[in-house]
Rosetta silent file (secondary structure, phi, psi, omega in degrees, C-alpha in Angstrom):
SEQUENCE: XXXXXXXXXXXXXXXXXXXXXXXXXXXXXXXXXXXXXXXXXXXXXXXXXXXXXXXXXXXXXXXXXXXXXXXXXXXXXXXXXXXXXXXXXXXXXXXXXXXXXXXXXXXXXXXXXXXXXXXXXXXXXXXXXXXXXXXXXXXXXXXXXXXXXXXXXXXXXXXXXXXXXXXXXXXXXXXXXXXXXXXXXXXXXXXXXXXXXXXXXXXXXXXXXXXXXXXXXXXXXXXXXXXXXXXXXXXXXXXXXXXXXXXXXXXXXXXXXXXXXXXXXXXXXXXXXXXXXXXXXXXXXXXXXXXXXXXXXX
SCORE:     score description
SCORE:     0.000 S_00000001
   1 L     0.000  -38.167 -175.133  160.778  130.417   74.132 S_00000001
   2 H   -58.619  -50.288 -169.612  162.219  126.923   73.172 S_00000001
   3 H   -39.896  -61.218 -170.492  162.584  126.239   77.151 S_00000001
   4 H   -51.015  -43.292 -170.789  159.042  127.017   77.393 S_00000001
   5 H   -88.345  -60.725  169.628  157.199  124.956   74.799 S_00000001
   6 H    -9.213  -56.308 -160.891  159.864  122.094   77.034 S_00000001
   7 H   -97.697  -18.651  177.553  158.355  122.576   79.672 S_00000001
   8 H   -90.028  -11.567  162.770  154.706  122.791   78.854 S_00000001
   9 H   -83.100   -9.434 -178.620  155.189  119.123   76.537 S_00000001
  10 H   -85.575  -24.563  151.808  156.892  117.936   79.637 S_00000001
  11 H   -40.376  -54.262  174.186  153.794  118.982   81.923 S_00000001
  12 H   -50.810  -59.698 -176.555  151.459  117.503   78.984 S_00000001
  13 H   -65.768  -28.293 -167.919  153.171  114.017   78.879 S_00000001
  14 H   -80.072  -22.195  176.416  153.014  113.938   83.043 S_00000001
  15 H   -74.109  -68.278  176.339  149.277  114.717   82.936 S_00000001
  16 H   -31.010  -44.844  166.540  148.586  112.300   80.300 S_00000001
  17 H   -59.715  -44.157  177.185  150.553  109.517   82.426 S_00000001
  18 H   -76.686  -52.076  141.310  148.795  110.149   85.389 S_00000001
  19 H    -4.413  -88.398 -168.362  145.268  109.932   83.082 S_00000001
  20 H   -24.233  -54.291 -167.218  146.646  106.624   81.785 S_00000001
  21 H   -78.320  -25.128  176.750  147.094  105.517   85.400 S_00000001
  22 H   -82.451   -8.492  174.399  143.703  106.402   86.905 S_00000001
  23 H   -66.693  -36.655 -160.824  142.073  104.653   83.896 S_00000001
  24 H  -108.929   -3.462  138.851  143.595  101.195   84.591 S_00000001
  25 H   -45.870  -42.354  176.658  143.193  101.793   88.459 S_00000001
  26 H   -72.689  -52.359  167.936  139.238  102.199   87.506 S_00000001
  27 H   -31.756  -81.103  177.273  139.380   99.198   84.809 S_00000001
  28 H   -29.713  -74.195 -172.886  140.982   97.449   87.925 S_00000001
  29 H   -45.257  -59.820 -154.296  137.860   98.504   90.404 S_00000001
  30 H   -59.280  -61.103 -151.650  134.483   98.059   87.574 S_00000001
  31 H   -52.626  -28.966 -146.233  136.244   94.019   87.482 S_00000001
  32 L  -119.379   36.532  153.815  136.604   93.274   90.971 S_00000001
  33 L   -99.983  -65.149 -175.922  132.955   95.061   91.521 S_00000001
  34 H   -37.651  -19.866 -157.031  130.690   93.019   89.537 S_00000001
  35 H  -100.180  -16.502  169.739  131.759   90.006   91.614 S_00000001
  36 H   -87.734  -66.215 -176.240  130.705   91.678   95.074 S_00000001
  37 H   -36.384  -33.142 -173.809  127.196   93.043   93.329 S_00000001
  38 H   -92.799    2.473 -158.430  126.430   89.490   92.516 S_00000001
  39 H  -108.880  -10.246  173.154  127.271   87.510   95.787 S_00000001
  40 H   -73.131  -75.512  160.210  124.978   90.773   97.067 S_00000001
  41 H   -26.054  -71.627  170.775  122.627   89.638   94.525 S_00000001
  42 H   -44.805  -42.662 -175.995  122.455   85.943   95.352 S_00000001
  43 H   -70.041  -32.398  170.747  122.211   86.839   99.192 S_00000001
  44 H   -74.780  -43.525  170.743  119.138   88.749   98.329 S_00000001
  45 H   -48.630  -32.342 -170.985  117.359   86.463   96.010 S_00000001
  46 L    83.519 -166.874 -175.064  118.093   83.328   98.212 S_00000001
  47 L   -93.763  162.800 -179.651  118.479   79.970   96.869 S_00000001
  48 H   -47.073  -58.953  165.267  117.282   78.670   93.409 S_00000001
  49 H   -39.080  -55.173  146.356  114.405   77.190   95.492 S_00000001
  50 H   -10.690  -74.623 -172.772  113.214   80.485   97.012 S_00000001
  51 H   -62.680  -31.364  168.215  113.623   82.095   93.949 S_00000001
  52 H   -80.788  -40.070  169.880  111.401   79.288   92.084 S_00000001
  53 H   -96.530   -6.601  156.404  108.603   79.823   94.756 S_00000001
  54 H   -35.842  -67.090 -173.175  108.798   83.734   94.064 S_00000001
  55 H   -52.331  -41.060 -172.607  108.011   83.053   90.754 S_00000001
  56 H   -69.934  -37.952  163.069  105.068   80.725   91.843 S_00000001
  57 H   -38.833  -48.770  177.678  103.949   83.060   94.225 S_00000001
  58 H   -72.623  -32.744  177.959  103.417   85.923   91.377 S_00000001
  59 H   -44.314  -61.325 -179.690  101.809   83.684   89.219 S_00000001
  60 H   -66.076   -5.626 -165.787   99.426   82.599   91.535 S_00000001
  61 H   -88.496  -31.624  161.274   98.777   85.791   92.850 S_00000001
  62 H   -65.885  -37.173 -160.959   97.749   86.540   89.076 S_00000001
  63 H   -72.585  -44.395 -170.582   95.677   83.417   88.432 S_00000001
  64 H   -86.377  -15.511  152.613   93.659   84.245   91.698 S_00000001
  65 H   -40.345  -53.524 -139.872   93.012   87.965   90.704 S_00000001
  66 H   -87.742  -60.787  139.356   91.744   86.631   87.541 S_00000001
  67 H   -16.485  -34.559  156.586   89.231   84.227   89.433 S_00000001
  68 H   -58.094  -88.001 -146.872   88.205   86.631   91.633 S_00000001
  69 L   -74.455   10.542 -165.259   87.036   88.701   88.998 S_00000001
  70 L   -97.252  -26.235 -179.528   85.585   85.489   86.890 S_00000001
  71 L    93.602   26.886  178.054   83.103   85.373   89.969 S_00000001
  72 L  -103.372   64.656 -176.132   84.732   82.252   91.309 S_00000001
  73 L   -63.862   -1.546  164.030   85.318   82.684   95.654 S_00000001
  74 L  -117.119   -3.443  167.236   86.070   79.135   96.082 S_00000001
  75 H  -115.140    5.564  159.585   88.544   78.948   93.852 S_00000001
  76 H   -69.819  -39.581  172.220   90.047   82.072   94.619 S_00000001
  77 H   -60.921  -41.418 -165.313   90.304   80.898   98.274 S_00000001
  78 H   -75.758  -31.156 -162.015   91.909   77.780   97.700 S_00000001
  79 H   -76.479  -52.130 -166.010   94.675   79.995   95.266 S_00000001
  80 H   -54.768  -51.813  173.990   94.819   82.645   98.759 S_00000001
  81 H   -69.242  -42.315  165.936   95.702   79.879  101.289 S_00000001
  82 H   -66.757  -28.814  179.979   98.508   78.116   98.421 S_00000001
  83 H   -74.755  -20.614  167.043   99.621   81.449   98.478 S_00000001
  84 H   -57.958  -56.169 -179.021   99.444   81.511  102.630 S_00000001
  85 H   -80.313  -53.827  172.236  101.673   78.390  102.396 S_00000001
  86 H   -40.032  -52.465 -162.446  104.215   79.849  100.026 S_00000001
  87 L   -62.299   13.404 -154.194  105.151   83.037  102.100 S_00000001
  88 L  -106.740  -44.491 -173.119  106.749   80.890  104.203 S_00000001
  89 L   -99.572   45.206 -129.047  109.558   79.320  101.992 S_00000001
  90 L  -170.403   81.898  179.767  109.966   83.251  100.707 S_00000001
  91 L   -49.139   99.009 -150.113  112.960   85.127  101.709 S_00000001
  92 L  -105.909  -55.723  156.547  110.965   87.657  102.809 S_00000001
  93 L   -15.176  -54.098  179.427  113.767   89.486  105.404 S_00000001
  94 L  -106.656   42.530  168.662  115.471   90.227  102.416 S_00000001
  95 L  -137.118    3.588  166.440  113.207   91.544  100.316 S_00000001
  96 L  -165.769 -164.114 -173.015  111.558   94.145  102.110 S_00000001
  97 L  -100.513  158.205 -174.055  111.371   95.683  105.444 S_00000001
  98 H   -46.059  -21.264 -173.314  109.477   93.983  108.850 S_00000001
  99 H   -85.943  -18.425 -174.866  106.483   96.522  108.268 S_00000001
 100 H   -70.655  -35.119 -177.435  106.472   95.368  104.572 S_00000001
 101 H   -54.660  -42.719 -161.235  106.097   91.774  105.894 S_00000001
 102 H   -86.983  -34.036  167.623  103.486   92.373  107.846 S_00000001
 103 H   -70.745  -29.634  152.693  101.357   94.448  105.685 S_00000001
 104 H   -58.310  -48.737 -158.696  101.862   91.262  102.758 S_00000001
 105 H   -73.617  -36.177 -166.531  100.714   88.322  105.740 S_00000001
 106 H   -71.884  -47.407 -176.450   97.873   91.161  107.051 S_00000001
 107 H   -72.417  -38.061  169.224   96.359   91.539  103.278 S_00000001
 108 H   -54.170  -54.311 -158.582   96.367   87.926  102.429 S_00000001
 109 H   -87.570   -6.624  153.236   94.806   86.939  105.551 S_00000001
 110 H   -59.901  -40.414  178.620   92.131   89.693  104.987 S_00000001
 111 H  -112.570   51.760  138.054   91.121   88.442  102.066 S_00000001
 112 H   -75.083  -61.876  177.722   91.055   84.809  103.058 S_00000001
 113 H   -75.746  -25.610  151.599   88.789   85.916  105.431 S_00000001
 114 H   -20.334  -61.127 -171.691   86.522   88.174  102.742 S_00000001
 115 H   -59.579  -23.527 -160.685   86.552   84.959  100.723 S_00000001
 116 H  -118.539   23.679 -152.950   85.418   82.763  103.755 S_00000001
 117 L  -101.532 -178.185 -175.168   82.447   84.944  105.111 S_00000001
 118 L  -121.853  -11.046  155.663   79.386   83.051  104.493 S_00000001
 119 L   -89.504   42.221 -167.276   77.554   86.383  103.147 S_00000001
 120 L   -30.806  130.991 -157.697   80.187   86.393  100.573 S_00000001
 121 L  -128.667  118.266  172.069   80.388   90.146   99.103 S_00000001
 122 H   -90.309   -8.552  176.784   81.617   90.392   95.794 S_00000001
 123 H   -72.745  -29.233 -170.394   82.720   94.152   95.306 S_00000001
 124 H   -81.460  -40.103 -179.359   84.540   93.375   98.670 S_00000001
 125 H   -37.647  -61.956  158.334   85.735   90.019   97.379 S_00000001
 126 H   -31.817  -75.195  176.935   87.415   92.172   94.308 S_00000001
 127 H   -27.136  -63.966 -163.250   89.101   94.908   96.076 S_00000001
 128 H   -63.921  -31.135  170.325   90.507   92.414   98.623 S_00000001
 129 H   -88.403    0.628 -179.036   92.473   90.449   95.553 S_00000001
 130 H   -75.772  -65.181 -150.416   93.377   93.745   93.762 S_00000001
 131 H   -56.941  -41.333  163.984   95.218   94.495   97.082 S_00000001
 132 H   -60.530  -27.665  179.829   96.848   91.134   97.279 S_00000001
 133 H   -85.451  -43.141  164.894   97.724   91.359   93.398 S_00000001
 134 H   -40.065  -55.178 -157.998   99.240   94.526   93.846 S_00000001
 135 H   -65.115  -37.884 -160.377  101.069   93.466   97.171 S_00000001
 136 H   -94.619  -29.674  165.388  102.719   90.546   95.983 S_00000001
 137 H   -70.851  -48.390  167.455  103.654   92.504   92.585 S_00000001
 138 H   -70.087   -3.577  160.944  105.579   94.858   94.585 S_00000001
 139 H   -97.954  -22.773  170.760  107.341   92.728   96.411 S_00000001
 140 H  -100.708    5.124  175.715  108.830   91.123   93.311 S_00000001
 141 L  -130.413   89.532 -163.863  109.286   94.222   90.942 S_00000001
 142 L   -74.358  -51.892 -164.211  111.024   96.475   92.919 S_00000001
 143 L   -90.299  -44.360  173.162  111.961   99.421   90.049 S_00000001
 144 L  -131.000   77.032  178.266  108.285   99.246   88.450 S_00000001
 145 L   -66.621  160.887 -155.214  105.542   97.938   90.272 S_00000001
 146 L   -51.621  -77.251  162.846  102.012   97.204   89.226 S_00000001
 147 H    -8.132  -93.454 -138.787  100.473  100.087   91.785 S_00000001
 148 H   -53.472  -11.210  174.353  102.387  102.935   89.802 S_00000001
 149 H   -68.509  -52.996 -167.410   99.392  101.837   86.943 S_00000001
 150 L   -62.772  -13.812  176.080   96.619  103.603   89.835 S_00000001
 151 H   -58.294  -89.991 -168.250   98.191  107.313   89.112 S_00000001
 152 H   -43.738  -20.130  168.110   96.025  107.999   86.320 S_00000001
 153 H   -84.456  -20.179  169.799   92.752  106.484   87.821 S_00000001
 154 H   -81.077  -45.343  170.821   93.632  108.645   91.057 S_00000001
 155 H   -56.413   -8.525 -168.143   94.540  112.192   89.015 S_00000001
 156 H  -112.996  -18.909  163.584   91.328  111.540   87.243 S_00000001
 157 H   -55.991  -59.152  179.446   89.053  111.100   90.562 S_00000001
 158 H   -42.307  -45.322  178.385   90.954  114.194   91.738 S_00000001
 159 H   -48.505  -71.138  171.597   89.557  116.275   88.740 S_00000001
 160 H    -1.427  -89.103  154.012   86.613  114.843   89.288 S_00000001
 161 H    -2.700  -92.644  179.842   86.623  115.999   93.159 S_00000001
 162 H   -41.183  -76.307 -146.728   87.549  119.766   92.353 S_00000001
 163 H   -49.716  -32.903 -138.561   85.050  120.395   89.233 S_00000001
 164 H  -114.009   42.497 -172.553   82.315  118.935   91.157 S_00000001
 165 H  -117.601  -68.763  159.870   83.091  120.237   94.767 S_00000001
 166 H   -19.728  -40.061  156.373   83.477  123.740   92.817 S_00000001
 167 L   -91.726   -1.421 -173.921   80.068  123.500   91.434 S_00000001
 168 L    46.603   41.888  161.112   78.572  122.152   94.309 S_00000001
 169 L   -63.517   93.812  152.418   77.473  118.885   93.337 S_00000001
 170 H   -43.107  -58.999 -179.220   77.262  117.192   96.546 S_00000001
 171 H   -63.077  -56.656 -160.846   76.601  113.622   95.164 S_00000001
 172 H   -69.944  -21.447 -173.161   78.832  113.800   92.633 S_00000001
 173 H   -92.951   -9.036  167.626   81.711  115.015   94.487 S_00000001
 174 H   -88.864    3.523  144.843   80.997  112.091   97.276 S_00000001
 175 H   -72.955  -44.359  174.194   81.154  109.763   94.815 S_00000001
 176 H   -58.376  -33.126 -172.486   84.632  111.033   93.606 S_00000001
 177 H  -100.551   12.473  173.721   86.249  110.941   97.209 S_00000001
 178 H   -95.112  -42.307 -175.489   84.635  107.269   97.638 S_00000001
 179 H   -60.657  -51.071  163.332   86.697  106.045   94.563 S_00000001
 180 H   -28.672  -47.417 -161.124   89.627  107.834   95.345 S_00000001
 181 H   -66.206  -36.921 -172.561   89.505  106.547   99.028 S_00000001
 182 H   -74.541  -33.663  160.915   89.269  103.284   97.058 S_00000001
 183 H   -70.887  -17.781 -166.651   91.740  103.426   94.924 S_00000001
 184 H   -93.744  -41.422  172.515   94.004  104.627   97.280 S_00000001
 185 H   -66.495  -13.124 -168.600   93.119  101.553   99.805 S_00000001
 186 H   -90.888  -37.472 -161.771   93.922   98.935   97.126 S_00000001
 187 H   -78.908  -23.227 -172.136   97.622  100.085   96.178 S_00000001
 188 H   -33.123  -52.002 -157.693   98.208  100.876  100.252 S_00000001
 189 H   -73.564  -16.885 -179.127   99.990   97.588  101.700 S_00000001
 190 H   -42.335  -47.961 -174.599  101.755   97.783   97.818 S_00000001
 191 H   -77.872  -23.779 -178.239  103.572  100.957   98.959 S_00000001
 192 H   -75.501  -14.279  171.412  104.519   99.947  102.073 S_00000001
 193 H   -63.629  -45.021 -164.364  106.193   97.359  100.472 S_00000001
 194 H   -88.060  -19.750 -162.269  107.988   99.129   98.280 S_00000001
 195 L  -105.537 -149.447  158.234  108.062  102.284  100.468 S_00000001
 196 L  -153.011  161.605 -168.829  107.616  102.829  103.863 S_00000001
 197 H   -64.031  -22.925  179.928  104.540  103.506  105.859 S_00000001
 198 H   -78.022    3.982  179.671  105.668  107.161  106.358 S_00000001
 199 H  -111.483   25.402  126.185  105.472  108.305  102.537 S_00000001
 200 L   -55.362  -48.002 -141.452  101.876  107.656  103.285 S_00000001
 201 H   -93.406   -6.640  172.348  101.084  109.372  105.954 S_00000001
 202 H   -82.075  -55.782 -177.291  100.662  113.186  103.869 S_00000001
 203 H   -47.294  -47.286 -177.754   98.171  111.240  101.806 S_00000001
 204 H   -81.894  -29.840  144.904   95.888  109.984  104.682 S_00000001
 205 H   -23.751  -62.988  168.950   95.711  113.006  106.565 S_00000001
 206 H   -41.307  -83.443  128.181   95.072  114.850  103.770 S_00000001
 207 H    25.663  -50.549 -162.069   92.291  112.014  102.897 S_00000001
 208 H   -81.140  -80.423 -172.197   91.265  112.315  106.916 S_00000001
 209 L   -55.717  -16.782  165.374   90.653  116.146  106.456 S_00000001
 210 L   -92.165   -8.704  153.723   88.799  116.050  103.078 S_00000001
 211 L  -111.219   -7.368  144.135   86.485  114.244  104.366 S_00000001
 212 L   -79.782  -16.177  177.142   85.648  116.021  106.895 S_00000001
 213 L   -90.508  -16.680 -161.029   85.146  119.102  105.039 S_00000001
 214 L  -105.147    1.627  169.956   82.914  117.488  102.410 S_00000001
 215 L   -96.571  -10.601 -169.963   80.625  116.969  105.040 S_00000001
 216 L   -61.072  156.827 -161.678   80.302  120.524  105.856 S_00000001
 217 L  -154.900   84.662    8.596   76.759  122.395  104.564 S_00000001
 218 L   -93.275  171.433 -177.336   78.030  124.871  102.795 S_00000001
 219 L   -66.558  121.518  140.338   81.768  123.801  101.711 S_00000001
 220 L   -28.984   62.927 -135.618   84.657  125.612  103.171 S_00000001
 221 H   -84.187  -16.936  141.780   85.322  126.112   99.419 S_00000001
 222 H   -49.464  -63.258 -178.472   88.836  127.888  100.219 S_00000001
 223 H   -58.738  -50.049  179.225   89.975  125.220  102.486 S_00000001
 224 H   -62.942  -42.825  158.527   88.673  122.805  100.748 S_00000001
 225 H   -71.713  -14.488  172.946   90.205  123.035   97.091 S_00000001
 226 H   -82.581   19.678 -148.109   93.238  123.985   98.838 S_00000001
 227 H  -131.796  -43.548 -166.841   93.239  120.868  100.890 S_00000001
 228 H   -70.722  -38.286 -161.872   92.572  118.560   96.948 S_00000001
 229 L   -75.283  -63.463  151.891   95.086  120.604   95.417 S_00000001
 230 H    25.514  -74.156 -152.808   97.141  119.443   98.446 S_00000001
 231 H  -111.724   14.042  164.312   96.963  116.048   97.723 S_00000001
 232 H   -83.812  -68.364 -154.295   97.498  116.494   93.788 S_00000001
 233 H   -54.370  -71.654  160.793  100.667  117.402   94.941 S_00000001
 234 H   -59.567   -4.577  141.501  101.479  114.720   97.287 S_00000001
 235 H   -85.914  -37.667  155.271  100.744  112.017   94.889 S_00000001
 236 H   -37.469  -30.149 -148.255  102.815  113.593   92.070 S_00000001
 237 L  -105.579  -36.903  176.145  105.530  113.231   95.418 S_00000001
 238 L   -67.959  -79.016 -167.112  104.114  109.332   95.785 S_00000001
 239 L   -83.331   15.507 -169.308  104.438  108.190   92.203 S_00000001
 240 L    31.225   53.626  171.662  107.452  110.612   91.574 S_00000001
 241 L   -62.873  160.869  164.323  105.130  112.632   88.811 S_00000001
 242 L  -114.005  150.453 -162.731  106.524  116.022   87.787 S_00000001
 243 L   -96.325   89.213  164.085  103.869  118.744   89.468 S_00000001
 244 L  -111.197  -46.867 -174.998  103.255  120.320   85.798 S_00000001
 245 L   -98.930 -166.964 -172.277   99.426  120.445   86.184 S_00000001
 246 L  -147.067  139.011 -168.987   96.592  121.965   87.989 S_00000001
 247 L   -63.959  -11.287 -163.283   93.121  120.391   88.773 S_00000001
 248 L   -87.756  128.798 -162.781   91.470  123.691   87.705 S_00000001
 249 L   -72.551  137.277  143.359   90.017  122.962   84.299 S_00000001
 250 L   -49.201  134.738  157.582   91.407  124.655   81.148 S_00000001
 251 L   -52.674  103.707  168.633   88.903  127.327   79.268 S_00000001
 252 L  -137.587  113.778 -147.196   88.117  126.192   75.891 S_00000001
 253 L   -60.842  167.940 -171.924   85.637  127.909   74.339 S_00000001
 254 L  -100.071   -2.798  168.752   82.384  125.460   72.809 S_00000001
 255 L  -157.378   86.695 -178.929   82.676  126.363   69.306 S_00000001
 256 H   -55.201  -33.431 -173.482   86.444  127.451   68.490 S_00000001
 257 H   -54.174  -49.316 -153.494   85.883  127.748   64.739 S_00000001
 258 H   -88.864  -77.649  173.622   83.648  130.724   65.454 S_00000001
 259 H   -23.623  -64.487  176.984   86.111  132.492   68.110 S_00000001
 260 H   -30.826  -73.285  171.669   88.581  132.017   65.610 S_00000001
 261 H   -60.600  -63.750 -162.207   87.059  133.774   62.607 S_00000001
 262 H   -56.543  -25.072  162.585   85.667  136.695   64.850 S_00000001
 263 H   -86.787  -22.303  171.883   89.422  137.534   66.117 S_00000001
 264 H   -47.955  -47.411 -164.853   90.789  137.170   62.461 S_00000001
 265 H   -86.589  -17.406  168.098   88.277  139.531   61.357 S_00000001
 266 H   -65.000  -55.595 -179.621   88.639  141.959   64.217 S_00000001
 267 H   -55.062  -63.696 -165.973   92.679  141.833   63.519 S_00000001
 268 H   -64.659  -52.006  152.495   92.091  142.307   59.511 S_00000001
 269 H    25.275  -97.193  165.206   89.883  145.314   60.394 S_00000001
 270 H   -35.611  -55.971 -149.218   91.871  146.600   62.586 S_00000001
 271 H   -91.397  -70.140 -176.117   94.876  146.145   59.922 S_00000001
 272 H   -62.893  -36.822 -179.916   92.758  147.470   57.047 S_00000001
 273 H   -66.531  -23.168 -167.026   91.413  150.885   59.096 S_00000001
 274 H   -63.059  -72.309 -156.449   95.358  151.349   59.783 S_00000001
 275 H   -36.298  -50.076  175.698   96.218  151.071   56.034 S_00000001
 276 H   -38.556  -66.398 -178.389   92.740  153.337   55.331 S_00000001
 277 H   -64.758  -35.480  174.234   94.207  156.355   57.675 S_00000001
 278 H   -57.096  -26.925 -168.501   97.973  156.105   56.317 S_00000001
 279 H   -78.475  -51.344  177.709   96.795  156.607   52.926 S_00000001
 280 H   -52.936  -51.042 -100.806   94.573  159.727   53.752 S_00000001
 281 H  -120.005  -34.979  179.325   97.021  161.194   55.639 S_00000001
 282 H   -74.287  -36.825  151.571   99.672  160.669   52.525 S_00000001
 283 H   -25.998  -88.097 -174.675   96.934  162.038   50.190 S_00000001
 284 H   -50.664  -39.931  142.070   96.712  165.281   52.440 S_00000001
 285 H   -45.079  -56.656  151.805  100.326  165.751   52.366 S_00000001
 286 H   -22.440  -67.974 -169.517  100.507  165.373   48.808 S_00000001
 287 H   -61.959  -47.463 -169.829   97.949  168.025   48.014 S_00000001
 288 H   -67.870  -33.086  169.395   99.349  170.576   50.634 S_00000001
 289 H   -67.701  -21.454  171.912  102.826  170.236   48.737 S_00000001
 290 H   -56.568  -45.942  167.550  100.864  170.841   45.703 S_00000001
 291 H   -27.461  -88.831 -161.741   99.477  173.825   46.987 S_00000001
 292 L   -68.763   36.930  173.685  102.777  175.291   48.320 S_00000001
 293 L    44.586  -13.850  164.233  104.639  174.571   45.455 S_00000001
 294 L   -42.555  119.106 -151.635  107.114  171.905   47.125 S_00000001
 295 L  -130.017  -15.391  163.002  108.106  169.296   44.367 S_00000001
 296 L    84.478 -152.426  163.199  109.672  167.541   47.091 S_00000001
 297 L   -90.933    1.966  166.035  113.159  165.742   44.810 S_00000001
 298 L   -46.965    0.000    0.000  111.601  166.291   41.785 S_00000001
């Protein structure tokens, strides 16, 4: 027995040593890591000059949203073209992929030209700087970009959709798939930034196909809520939602108070007729041992 308890502290002490040693082998890695993550860092950021027209870039990219919606198109333009000039001295290689590039210089120079029409349109004039304010946020806020704000105005269009494609509200549900469509067009070149054009491509199909069915007289009304429900899902997959709900409205009755009391009083009833029959029934027992002389433990 002595041997034994030997041999299992000498087993104890070899494991512990070997512990000891993979700790300050790991100590040893975590130090000589941080110094490759930052020269990783640096190569992505670019130089202090870059990085300084980054910043200027988001700014301005705010200042001409906020003009844009101030009703001001000539001074929004002049903010779109300094912003036009910026992309240039804007590591841009390294900060997103060639289709991301292309989808920032293609929305700026859309709404340069929006800005520059000479029947100047201000709902389009809006839109076109949301898309640029977005675009330009997602290229510098990588882990939470602006766009991930548009979930809740798109889940609430969706509702929208179903209730009033279920009821057969025509207008109203063609109003619902115009915002959607809209909302979904502003945040686009955002995700590609951040994304890639294929984690798209369920949504617009979907999108493609829902509007073709909404033109239909009467609605495919299987295909069709199965097609919205669809594309609950695949946005929950887009803004990496958890799929806990369902567009299908809860039931909640219009005056709860009143539901309420009428099953209480149905339960106490219920409760009271029980109580009613147990008693007779002990009552009738009672008597018949009276009868028969039965005293029972008496």
């Amino acid at each position: 027995m002595f041997f034994l308890q030997r041999k299992i502290r000498t087993v104890c002490c070899c494991f512990m040593m070997l512990v000891g040693l993979f700790g300050v082998w790991g100590n040893a890695i975590a130090l000589e890591a941080p110094s490759k993550d930052k020269s990783e860092v640096n190569r992505t950021r670019g130089t202090e000059a870059q990085q300084s027209n980054l910043t200027k870039l988001n700014k301005l990219s705010d200042t001409m949203y906020q003009k844009a919606e101030q009703g001001d198109p000539l001074a929004t333009l002049q903010d779109l073209r300094a912003m036009q000039g910026l992309l240039v001295q804007v590591p841009l290689k390294e900060m997103t992929t060639p289709e991301g590039i292309d989808a920032l210089i293609q929305t700026i120079d859309h709404a340069i030209n929006v800005f520059s029409m000479f029947r100047f349109q201000p709902e389009s004039g809006i839109e076109a700087a949301a898309q640029v304010r977005y675009a330009t946020d997602a290229l510098t806020h990588k882990l939470h970009p602006l766009w991930n704000e548009a979930y809740g105005a798109i889940v609430d269009d969706l509702r929208v959709l179903y209730s009033s494609v279920k009821a057969d509200r025509r207008t109203e549900a063609e109003t619902a798939f115009s915002n959607l469509t809209k909302h979904y067009l502003r945040i686009q070149p955002a995700i590609i930034l951040s994304k890639k054009s294929e984690a798209l491509k369920p949504v617009q199909s979907l999108l493609t196909m829902i509007k073709a069915q909404l033109r239909l007289n009467p609605y495919e009304m299987m295909e069709l809520s199965m097609n919205i429900e669809n594309l609950r899902k695949e946005t929950n997959i887009l803004f990496k939602r958890e799929d806990q709900e369902t567009l299908a409205p809860i039931y909640v009755p219009e005056q709860p108070i009143l539901w309420t009391l009428l099953l209480g009083s149905i339960i106490l009833l219920t409760l009271a007729y029980a109580a009613v029959r147990m008693y007779q029934s002990q009552q009738t027992t009672i008597k018949t041992r009276k009868k028969s002389g039965d005293r029972g433990w008496e």
